[in-house]
Structure formats: C-alpha cells, structure tokens
C-alpha positions in Angstrom: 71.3 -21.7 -35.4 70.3 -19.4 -32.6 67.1 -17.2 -33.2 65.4 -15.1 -30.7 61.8 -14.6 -31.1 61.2 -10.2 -31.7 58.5 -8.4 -30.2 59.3 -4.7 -30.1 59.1 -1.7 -32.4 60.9 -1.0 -35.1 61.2 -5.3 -35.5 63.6 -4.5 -39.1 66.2 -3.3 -37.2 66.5 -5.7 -35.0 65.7 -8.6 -37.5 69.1 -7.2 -39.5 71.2 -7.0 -36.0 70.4 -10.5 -35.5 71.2 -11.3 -39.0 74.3 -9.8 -39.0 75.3 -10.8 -35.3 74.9 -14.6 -37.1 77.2 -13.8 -39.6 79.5 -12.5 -37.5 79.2 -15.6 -35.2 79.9 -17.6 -38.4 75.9 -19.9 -38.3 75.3 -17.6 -41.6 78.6 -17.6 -44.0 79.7 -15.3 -47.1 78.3 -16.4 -50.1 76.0 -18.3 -48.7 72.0 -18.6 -49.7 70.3 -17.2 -47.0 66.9 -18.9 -45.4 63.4 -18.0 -47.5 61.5 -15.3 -46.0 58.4 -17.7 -44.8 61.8 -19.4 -42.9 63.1 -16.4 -41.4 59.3 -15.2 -40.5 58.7 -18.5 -38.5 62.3 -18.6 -36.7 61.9 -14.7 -35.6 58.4 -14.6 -34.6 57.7 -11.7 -37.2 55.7 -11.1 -40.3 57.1 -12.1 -43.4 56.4 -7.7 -44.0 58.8 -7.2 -41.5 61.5 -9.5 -42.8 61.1 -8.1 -46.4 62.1 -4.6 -45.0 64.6 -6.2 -43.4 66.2 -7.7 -46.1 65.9 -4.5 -48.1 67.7 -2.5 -45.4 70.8 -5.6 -45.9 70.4 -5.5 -49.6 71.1 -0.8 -49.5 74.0 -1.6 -47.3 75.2 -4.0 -49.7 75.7 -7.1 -47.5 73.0 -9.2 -49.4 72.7 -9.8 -53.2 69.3 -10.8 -54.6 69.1 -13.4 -57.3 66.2 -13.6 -59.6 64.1 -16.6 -59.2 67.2 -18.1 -57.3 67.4 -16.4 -54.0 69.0 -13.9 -51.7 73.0 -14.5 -50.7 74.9 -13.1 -48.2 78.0 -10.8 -49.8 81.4 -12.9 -50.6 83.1 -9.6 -48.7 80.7 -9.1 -46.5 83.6 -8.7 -43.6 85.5 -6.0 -45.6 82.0 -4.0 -46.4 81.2 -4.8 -42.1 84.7 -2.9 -41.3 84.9 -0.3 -43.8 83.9 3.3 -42.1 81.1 4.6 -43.9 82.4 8.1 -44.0 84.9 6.1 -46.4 82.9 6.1 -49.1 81.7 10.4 -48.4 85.4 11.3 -48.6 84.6 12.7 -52.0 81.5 15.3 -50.2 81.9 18.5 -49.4 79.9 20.0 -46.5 77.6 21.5 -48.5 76.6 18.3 -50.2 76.3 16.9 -46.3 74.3 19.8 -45.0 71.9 19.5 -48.4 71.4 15.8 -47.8 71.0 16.5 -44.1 68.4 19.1 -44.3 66.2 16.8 -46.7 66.9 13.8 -44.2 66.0 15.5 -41.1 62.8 17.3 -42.1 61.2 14.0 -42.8 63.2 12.8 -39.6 61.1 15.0 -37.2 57.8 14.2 -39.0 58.9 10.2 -38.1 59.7 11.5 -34.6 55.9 13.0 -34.6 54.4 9.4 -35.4 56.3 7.5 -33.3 57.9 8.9 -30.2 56.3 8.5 -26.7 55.5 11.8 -24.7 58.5 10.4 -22.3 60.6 10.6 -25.4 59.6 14.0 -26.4 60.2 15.2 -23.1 63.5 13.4 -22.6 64.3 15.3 -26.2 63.6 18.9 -24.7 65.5 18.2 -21.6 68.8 18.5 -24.2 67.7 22.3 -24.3 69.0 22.5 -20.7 71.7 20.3 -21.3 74.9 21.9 -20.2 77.9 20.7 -22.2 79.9 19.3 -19.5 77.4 16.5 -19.0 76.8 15.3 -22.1 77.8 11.9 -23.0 81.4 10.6 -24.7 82.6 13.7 -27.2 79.1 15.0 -27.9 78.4 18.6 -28.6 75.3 20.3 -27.8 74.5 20.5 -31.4 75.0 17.0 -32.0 73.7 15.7 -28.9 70.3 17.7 -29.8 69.9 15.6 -33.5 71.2 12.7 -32.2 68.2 12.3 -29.4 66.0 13.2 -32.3 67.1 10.7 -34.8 67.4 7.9 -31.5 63.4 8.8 -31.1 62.4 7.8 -34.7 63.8 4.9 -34.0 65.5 4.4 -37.0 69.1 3.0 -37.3 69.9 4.7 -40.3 68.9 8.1 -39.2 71.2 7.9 -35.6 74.1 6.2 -37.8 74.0 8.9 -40.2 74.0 11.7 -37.8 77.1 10.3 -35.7 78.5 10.0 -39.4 78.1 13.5 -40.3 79.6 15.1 -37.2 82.6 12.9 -38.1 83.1 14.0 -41.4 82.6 17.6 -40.6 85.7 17.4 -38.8 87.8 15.9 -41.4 86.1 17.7 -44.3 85.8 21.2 -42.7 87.6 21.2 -39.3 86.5 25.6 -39.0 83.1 23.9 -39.1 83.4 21.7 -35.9 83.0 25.0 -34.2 79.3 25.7 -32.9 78.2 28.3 -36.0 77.1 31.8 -34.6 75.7 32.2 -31.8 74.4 29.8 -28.9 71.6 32.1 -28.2 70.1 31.8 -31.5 70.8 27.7 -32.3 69.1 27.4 -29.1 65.9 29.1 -29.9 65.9 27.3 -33.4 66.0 24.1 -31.8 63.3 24.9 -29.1 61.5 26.4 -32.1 61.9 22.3 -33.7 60.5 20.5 -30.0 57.9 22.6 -29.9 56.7 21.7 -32.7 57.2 18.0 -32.0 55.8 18.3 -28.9 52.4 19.6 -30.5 52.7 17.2 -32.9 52.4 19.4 -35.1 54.6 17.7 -38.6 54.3 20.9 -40.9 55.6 23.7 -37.6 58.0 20.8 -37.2 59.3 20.5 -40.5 59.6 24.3 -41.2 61.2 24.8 -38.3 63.6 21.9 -38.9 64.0 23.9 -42.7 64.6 27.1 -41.1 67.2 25.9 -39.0 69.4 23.9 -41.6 69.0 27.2 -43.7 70.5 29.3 -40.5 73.3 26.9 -40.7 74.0 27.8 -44.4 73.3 31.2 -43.6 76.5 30.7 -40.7 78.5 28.7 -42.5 78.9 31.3 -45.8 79.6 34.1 -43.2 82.4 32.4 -42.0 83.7 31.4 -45.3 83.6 35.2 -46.2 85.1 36.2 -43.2 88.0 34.0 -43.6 88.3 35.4 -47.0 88.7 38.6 -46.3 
C-alpha cells in the first residue's frame, strides 16, 4: 500500500482523504478490517491523536463501523454511501430547519476561523467585500462566496462541504430563496460587521455579529413569505 507521510494542519482531514483515496484505488476493500491505529500512526507520520479523529470523522460519515474489542471495518456499501449526494438524505428539511442548523454551525465556525486563520487569510476573506459578482469563481454568489472563504479558513472539511451543500438545497427546497434576500447594501455591512470582528480577533463581536446576521436573514426570508402571501 501507498502512504504518504503528513505534515500540515488540520492532519485529520487529510489522513481520511488518503484513507478514502485507498479505498477508492481498491489497496483498502469493503468489509475489510482496517490497520490498528499504532499502524496507521507509523505509516502516516502522525500521532495516533490525530488518527483517532480521523477515524471518528469516517465513522459520522458512516464509511467505517467500529467493533468492540474486535476492530474497525470499512462499510460493505461503502461505494453507494461515497456516491450518494448528501443533500439526499436533507430532502426531508425545510429552509428553516437549514438556516437554524446553519446559524448554530456558523457562529462557532467564525470563532474556529479566529484560532486558526493566518492574517493573509483574514485579509484574503475581506477582499470578498469588494468582490464584484462577475468575478467570482464557477456559479458562486456573493453571499455564498462570502461563507464559503470563511468556512475554507477554519479549515475544516465539514464546514466548506456543508456550506456548498446548503446553497444547493436552497435551490431545490425554496428556489424564491436563491435570490439575494433584501438589500445588498445591508448584507454587505453585516458581513463587514462579521470580518471585523475576525480581524480583531475578537470571538464574542464575531459571533454576535455572525447571530445578527443569520437573524436578518430570518427577518428577510418571513417578509418575503408575507409578501407572497398577500
């Protein structure tokens, strides 16, 4: 088997690409007992710490199964769970249950951003407040071009996978909601209200301000519904 030695930040998430890019190559098969962690930890150049979170992040996703005093095995339909769209399993959510889940996600999300993002990063995060939206990247919105650089300086997979997932769902959930809600002017100053605050470091301005702006959203989003009501 091909292993790569990892030294970088955020060495989970990379442990679980390589894990997964082995399955994928067929070296690691379904149903099969995967390597202990004192294995693993030796073969990646890593702490068995960081393999543990590892294997929890596979375990969530449901590609790994833990057996008690036996071992951990890789999924019999591991393929099938690997090609199924997560917002699959969120057809069921309405965008209110999204936009609760989101607020709680991304108010912890900035605080992350705080501890670990680079003054570079920060910087390369309020440059999206000039961004105009004829430049942004693939089918971006301003909106979701602004979280998405946020949740891409936490470095955290989960947080940039579930942003791209809710601006997908939105669409087929709530397509009057793909439109930007209210006016530019005033989502512009709440997010410039949220990178100040990250750029002082400054969790608790950064948090409220990350509240206040999901709230505005809410706030939008029931005008509308009213509107269209009437």
């Amino acid at each position: 088997m091909k292993y790569t030695p990892l030294r970088s930040e955020r060495l989970s998430d990379k442990v679980v690409s390589q894990i997964l890019q082995l399955i994928h190559d067929g070296e690691l098969k379904p149903g099969e007992k995967l390597p202990s962690e004192v294995t693993f930890s030796e073969k990646f150049s890593v702490s068995r710490g960081v393999i543990r979170e590892a294997m929890i992040q596979l375990q969530v996703l449901g590609y790994i199964r833990r057996k008690t005093k036996d071992g951990t095995y890789i999924q019999q339909d591991i393929f099938e769970k690997l090609s199924k769209p997560v917002s699959d399993a969120l057809k069921d959510a309405t965008f209110h249950d999204l936009l609760d889940f989101r607020d709680s996600l991304e108010s912890k999300m900035v605080e992350i951003v705080i501890d670990r993002a680079s003054d570079e990063e920060i910087e390369e995060i309020c440059s999206t407040l000039k961004a105009d939206g004829s430049s942004l990247p693939g089918q971006f919105s301003l909106d979701h071009y602004f979280h998405y650089k946020l949740a891409q300086a936490s470095r955290n997979i989960f947080y940039m996978n579930f942003i791209d997932t809710y601006y997908d769902l939105i669409e087929e959930l709530a397509a009057k909601n793909k439109k930007q809600e209210g006016s530019l002017v005033q989502i512009a100053e709440e997010h410039e209200a949220i990178v100040q605050a990250i750029a002082n470091r400054d969790k608790e301005g950064a948090h409220r301000a990350m509240t206040h702006h999901m709230d505005m959203v809410r706030i939008r989003h029931h005008a509308k519904e009213v509107e269209e009501a009437n």
